[in-house]
N, C-alpha and C positions, 0 to 999 in steps of 0.2 A: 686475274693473274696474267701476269706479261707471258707472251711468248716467251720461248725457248730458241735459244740460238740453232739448233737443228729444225727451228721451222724457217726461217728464213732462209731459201733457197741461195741468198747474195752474201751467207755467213761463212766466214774464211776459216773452215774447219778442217781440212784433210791436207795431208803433208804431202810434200813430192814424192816421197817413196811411197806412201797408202794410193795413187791416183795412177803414177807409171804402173803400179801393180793391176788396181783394176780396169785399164783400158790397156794392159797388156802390151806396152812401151817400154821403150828404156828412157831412163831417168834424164840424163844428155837429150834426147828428142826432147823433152819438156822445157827444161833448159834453154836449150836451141829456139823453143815458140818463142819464149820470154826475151831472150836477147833480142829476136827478131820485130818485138811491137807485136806480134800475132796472138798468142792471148798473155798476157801480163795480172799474174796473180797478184793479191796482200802477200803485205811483208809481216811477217811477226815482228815483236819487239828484237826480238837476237837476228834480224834480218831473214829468216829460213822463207819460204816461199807457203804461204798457205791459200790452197783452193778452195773456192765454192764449189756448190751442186751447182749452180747458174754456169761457174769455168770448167765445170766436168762436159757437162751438156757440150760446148761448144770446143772443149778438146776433142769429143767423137767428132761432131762436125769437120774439123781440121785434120783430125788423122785419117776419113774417110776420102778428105780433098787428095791428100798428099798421097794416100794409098793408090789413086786411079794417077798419079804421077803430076800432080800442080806443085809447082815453086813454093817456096814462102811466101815471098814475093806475088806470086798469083795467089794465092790461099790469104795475105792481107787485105789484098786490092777485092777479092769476093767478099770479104765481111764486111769492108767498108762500105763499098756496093749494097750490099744486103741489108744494111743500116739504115742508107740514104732510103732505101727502098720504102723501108718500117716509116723511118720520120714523114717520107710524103703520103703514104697512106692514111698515118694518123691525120695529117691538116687536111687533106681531103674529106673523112670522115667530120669532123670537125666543123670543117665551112657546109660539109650537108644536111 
C-alpha cells in the first residue's frame, strides 16, 4: 500500500488559517514570509497557500529568529546560510 499523503512530511496539507493558529501568529505574518521569499508554501489549485509539516518545522525556526528581533531580510540570509552549510556537509561526507 502506498503511503498516505500525511506521511510525507513535504505534503501541502494545512491552510494558513490551520498553521497561523498552531504556531500562534497572525495570518498577515505568514503572508509577509511568503511575499518576502522566506518560507514560500504550495499553492492549491484555487491559489490558497498550503503547508507542510517540513514548512511548519521551519516557520517555528523563523518566528523564533524574528522573536529575538532579526529582519526578514536577516532571517532569509540565515536559512540560506544554513542550506549552504547542509549541501557542504553532505559532499564532504560523501568524498569521505
Amino acid at each position: 500500500m502506498a503511503g498516505m499523503p500525511f506521511d510525507d512530511e513535504h505534503a501541502p496539507l494545512y491552510s494558513l488559517g490551520q498553521v497561523a493558529e498552531m504556531l500562534q501568529v497572525q495570518q498577515a505574518f505568514l503572508r509577509r514570509l511568503d511575499q518576502h521569499d522566506v518560507v514560500s508554501p504550495h499553492r492549491s489549485p484555487g491559489g490558497q497557500r498550503r503547508y507542510s509539516r517540513h514548512d511548519i518545522g521551519l516557520l517555528q525556526h523563523v518566528t523564533s529568529m524574528t522573536g529575538q528581533g532579526m529582519t526578514l531580510n536577516a532571517v532569509r540570509r540565515i536559512l540560506e546560510l544554513e542550506q549552504e552549510v547542509r549541501e557542504l556537509r553532505a559532499a564532504l561526507k560523501r568524498l569521505s
